[in-house]
C-alpha positions in Angstrom: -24.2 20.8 -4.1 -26.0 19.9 -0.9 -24.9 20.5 2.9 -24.1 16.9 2.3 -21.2 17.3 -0.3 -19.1 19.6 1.5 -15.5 18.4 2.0 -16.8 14.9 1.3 -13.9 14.1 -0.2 -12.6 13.8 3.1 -15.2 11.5 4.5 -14.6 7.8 4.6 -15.4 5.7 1.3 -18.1 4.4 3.9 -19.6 7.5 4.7 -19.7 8.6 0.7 -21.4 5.4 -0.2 -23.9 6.1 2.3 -24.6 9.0 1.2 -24.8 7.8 -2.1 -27.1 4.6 -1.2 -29.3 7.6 0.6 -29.6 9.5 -2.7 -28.3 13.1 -0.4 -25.6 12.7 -3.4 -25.4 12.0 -7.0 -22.9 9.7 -8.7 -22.3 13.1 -10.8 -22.3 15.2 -7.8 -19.4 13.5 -6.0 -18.1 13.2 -8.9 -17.5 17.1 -9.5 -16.2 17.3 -6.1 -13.6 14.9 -6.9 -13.1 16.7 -9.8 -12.6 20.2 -8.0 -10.0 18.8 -5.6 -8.1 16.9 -8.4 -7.5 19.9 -10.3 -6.9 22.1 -7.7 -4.1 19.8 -6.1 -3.2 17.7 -8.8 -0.6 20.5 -9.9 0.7 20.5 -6.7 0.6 17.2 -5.9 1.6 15.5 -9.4 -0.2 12.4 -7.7 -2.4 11.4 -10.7 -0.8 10.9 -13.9 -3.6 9.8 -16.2 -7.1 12.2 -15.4 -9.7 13.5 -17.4 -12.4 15.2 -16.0 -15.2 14.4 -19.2 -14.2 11.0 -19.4 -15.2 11.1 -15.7 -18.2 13.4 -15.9 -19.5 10.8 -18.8 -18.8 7.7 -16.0 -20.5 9.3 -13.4 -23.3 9.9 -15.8 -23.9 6.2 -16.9 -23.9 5.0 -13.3 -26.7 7.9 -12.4 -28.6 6.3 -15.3 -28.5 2.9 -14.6 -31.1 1.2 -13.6 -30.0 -2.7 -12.2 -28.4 -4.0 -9.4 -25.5 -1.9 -7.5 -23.0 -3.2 -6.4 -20.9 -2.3 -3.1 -18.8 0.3 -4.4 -21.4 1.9 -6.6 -20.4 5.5 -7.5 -17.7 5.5 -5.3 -14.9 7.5 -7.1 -11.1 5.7 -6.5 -7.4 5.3 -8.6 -5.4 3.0 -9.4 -1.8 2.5 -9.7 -0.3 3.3 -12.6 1.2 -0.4 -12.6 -2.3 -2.8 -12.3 -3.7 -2.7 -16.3 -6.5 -0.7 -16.1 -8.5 -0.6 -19.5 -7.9 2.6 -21.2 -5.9 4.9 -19.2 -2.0 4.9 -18.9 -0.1 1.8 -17.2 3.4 2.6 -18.0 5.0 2.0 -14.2 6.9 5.2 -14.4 8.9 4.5 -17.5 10.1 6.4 -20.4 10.4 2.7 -22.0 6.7 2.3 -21.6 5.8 6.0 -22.4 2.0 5.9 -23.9 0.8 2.0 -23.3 -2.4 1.7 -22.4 -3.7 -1.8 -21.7 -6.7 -2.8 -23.6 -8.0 -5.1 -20.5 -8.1 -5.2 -16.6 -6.0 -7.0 -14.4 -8.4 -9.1 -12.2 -8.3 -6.2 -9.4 -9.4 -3.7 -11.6 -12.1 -5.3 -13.3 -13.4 -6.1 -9.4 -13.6 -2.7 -8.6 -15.7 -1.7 -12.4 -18.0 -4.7 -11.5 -18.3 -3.4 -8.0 -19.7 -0.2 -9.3 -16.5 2.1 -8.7 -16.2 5.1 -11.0 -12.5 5.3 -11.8 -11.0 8.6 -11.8 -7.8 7.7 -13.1 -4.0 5.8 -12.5 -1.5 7.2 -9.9 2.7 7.9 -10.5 5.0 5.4 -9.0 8.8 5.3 -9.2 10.6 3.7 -12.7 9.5 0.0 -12.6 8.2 0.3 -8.5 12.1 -0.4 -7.3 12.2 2.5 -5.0 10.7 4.1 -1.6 10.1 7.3 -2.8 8.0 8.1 -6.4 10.0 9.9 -9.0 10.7 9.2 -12.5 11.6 11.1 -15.9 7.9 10.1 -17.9 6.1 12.2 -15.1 8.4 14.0 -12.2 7.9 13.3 -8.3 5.0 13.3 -6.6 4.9 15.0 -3.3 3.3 14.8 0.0 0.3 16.5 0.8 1.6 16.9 4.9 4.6 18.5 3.2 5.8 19.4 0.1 9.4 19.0 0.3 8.7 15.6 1.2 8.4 12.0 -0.3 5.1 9.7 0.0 7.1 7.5 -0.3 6.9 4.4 -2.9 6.5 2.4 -5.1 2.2 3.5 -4.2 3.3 7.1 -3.5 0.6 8.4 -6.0 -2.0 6.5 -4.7 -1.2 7.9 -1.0 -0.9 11.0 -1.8 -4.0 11.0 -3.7 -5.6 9.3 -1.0 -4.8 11.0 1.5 -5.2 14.7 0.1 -9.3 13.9 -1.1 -8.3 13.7 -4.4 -9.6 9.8 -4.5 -11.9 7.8 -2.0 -9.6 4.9 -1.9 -7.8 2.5 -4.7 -5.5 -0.1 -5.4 -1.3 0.0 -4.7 0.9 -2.9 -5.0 3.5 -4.3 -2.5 6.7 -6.3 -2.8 8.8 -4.9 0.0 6.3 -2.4 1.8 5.0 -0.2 -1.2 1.8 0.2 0.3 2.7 0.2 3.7 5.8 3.1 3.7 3.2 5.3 1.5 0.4 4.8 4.0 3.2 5.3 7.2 4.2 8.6 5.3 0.6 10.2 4.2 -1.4 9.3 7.1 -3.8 6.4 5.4 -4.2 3.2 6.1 -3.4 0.1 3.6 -3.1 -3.3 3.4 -1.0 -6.1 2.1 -2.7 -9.1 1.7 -1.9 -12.4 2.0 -0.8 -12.9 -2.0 -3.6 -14.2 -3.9 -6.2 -13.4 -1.9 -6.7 -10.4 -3.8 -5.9 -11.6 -7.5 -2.8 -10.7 -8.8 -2.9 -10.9 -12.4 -2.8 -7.9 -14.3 -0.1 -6.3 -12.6 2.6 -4.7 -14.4 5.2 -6.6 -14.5 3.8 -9.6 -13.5 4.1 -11.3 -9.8 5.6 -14.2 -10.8 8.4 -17.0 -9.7 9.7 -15.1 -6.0 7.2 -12.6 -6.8 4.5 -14.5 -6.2 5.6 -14.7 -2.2 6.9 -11.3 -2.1 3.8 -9.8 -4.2 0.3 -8.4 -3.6 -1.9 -6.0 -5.1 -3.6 -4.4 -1.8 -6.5 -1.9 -1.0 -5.3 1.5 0.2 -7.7 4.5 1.9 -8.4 6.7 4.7 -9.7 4.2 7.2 -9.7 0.6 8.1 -13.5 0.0 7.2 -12.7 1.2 3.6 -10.1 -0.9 3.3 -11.9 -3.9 4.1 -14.6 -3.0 2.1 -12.1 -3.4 -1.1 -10.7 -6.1 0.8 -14.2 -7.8 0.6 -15.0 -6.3 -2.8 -11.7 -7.9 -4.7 -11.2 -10.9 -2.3 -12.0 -14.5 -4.2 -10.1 -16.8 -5.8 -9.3 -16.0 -9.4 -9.2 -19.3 -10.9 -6.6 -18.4 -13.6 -4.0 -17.3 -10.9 -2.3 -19.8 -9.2 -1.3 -18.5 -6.1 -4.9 -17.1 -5.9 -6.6 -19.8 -3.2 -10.5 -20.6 -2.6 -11.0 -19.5 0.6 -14.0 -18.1 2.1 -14.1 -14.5 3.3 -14.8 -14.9 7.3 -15.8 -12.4 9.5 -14.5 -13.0 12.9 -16.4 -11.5 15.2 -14.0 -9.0 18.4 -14.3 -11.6 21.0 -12.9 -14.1 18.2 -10.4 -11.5 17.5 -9.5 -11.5 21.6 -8.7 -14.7 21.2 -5.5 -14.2 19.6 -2.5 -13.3 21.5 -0.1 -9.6 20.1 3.2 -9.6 20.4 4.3 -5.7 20.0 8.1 -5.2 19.6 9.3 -1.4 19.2 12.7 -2.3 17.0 14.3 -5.1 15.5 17.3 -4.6 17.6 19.6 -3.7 15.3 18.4 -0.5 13.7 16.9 2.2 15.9 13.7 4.1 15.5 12.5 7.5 16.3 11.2 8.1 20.3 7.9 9.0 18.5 7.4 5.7 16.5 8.3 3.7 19.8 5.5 5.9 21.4 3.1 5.3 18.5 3.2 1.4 18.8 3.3 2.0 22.6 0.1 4.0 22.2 -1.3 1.6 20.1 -0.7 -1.6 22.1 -2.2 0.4 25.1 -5.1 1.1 23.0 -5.5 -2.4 21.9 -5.3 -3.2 25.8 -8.1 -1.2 26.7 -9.9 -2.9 24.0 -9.8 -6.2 25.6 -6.7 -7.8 24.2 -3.8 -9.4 25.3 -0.7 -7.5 24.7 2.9 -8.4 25.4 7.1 -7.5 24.5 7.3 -10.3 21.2 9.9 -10.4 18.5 10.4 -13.3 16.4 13.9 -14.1 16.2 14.3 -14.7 12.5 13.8 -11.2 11.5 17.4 -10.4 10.6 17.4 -13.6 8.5 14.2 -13.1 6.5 15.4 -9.7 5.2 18.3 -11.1 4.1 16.8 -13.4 1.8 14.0 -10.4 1.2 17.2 -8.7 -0.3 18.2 -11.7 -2.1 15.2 -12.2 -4.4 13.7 -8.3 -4.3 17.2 -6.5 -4.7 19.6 -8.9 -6.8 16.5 -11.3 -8.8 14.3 -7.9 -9.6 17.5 -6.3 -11.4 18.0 -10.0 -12.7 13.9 -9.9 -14.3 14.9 -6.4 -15.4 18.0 -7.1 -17.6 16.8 -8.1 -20.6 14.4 -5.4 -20.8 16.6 -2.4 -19.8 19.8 -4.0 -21.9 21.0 -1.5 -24.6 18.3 1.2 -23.4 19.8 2.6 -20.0 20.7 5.7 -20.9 16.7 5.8 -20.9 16.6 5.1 -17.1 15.6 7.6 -14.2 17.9 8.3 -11.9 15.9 6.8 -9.1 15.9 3.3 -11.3 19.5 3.5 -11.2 20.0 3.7 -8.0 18.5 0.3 -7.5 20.4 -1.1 -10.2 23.3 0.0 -9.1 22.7 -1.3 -5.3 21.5 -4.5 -6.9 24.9 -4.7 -8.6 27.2 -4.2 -5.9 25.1 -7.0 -4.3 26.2 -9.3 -7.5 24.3 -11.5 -9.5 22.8 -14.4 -8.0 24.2 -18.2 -9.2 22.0 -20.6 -9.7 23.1 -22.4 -6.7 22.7 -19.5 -4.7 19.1 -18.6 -5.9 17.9 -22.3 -5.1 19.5 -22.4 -1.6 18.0 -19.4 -0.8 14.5 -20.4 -2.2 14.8 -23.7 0.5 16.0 -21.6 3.0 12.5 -19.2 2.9 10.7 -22.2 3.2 12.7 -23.8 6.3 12.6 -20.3 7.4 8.9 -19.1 7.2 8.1 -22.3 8.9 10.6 -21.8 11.8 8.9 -18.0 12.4 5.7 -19.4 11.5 6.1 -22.2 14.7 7.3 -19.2 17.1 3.8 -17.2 16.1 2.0 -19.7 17.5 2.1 -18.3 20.4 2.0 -14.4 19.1 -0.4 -15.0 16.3 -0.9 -11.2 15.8 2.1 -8.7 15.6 2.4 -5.6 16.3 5.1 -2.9 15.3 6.6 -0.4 13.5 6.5 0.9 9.8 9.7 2.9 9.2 12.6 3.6 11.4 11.8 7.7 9.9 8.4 9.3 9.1 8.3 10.7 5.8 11.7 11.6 4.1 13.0 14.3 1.6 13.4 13.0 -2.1 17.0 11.7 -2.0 17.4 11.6 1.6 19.2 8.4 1.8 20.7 8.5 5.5 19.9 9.2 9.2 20.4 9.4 12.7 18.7 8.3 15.5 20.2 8.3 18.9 23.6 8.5 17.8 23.2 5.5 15.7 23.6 6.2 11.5 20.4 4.8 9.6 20.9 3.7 5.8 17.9 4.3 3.0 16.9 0.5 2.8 18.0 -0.1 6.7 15.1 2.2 7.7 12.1 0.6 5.8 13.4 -3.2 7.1 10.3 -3.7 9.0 8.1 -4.1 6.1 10.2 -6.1 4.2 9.8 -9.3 6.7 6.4 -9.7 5.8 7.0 -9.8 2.1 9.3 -12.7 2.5 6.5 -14.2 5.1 3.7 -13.9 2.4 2.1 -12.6 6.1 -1.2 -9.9 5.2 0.6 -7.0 7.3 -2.0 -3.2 7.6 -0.6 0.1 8.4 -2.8 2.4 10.8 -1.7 6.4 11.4 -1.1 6.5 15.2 1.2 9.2 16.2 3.3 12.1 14.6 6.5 13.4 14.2 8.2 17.0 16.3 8.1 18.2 12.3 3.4 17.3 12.6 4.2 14.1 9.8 2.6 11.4 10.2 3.6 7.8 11.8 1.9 4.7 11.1 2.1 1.1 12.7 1.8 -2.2 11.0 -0.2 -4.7 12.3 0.8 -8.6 10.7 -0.5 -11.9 10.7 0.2 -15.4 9.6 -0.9 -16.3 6.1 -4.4 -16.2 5.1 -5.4 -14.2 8.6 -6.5 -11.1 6.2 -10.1 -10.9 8.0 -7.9 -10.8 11.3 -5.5 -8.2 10.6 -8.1 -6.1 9.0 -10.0 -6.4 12.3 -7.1 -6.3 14.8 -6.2 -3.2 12.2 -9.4 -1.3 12.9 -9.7 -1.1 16.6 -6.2 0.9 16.9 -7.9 2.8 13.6 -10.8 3.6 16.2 -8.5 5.1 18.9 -6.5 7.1 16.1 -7.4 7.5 13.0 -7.0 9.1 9.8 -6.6 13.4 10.0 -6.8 15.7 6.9 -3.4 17.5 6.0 -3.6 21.0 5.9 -3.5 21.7 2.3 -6.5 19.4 1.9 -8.3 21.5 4.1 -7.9 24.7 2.8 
């Protein structure tokens, strides 16, 4: 291999399809880097659960040889969750109930990235049916994180970040219904981002993002900078006409004095549950940074926060064990552990009636416009993740400043947006005493995808992604 293909499996997606477009790399060559690092830290790792190096060798081969048009992500080598159908390699969302499926056709996403020229390296592990923030399950053990081992990359997209963020992929595809490619991203030093639903297609995904879904849902582009992730963002953007959510809008490109335009409002903390010092200086830092850039920065919080996780709990917690019943029923003795731990805070919750469910489907509505009127004045927001940086596999409490901090407490500040249906990005800023990694999420109103992403990329260009050690060596 050239000068050119050492370590390039660190280098932005950018910087490997240039070097790609240049011809100082073959499709094949990156390929066997790819290849290298996968089965070198794969073991380790346990981030990809479906891999084999022929099947990609023979990929890379057929997109050396061919001869038409290439499209933006030609040769670029990626993964995908192992919950977005990907033709021919395992889709079984962590479950010993799906054991061996293998869809037969893309989801939407997917089929975006093969007609964008990306060479698919394989699908990524994510916790029993995506219902947790860390990824374990019986079909395929835990995956851990490449800044520490002993540590979760958090979930549902934990095998994507990992992944990601260790060189064994370039970028990919997660999924998000309560921050699970945001917490992944916040815990492996990547960045990600949660679109507005629809705007990358959902359909495909496993199980489907359907009736409160559909608001809390996206599948969403996850890599090492903000550049790549736009570049899927661009790639798999467009309306999908046989998705209904999925709207015909334009991709815009708003150019940074059009970005200036637009007001931040930064808030460290929600006011009710605390944060670590070092994740109120990382969205400090990058507030100052997005200062210095030209914008205008000041103290924001909406004031329905509180209120929008509440009904985020509602239809994420107490309907997702609902959709789940009549699959599980008579087969839970077949559950992970980590699966029954939702089920079983899901049922001390209770079941929803159907009164309750359609009050609380008016009340999002009443209530997204209500935060929707006070971000008129704070279009852009800017905060943190994760009360905690990256967290041990069953780790379920904490304390910060005296204060205790549940599991599903700590990850709150993710789960507004999913209620918002707001495209929210996660940038690595700062790190922990312990050298882990903290990220902040940067949010919009709906449709403002092309903002965020840009917004997203200017604190990405006074931070920035760095390789964890064992990448490295």
């Amino acid at each position: 291999m050239s000068d050119a293909g050492k370590d390039v499996m660190l280098a932005p997606a950018v910087r490997q399809l240039e070097l790609l477009r240049s011809r100082q790399l073959s499709v094949t060559e990156l390929a066997e880097a790819h290849i290298r690092q996968i089965e070198k830290l794969n073991p380790t790792l346990h981030a990809l659960v479906d891999f084999d190096a022929e099947r990609v060798r023979a990929q890379a081969r057929e997109l050396d040889a061919a001869t038409g048009p290439r499209g933006p992500l030609y040769g670029l080598p990626v993964t995908i969750k192992s919950s977005i159908a990907t033709a021919g390699l395992r889709c079984e969302i962590g479950s010993l109930l799906h054991a061996g499926e293998i869809p037969t056709q893309d989801a939407e996403a997917a089929a975006r990235m093969r007609a964008g020229g990306a060479l698919i390296l394989g699908t990524t592990n994510c916790p029993e049916f995506l219902m947790a923030y860390e990824t374990t399950n019986l079909l395929h053990g835990s995956t851990h994180n490449p800044w520490d081992l002993d540590r979760s990359p958090g979930g549902s997209s934990g095998g994507e970040s990992a992944a990601i963020a260790a060189g064994l992929s370039a970028a990919g595809l997660g999924s998000d219904s309560g921050g699970s490619v945001r917490v992944p991203a916040h815990f492996t030093g990547i960045c990600s981002l949660k679109p507005t639903p629809g705007r990358v297609p959902g359909r495909g995904h496993l199980p489907p993002c359907v009736g409160p879904f559909a608001i809390l849902g996206a599948i969403g582009p996850m890599a090492r900078t903000m550049a790549d992730v736009a570049l899927l963002f661009r790639t798999l953007s467009g309306q999908d006409f046989l998705d209904p959510v999925s709207p015909p809008l334009a991709l815009r490109s708003p150019s940074l004095g059009d970005l200036r335009a637009h007001p931040i409002g930064f808030f460290e903390d929600d006011s009710l549950v605390p944060v670590t010092p070092e994740t109120r200086a990382a969205v400090n830092a990058a507030a100052q940074a997005l200062r210095e850039a030209g914008f205008r920065v000041e103290p924001f919080r909406p004031s329905t926060l509180e209120a929008l996780r509440q009904l985020w709990w509602k239809f994420f917690v107490q309907c997702g064990a609902m959709f789940y019943e009549p699959e599980i029923r008579g087969r839970r003795d077949r559950l992970s552990p980590i699966f029954a731990e939702f089920l079983a805070i899901a049922e001390a919750a209770g079941t929803l009636t159907a009164t309750q469910l359609l009050n609380a489907w008016a009340e999002l509505d009443l209530l997204r416009a209500k935060t929707l009127q006070e971000m008129r004045a704070f279009p852009i927001l800017l905060c943190p993740v994760a009360s905690v940086p990256a967290f041990r596999p069953g780790e379920r409490s904490w304390e910060i400043d005296g204060t205790p901090v549940a599991y599903l407490d700590a990850v709150r500040h993710t789960q507004w947006f999913n209620a918002l249906a707001c495209p929210a990005a996660v940038v690595p800023v700062g790190r922990s005493p312990e050298g882990l990694p903290i990220g902040v999420q940067v949010a919009a109103r709906p449709f403002e995808d092309e903002v965020v992403l840009g917004v997203a990329a200017v604190v990405d260009a006074a931070f920035g992604y760095h390789p964890p050690l064992l990448a490295r060596n």
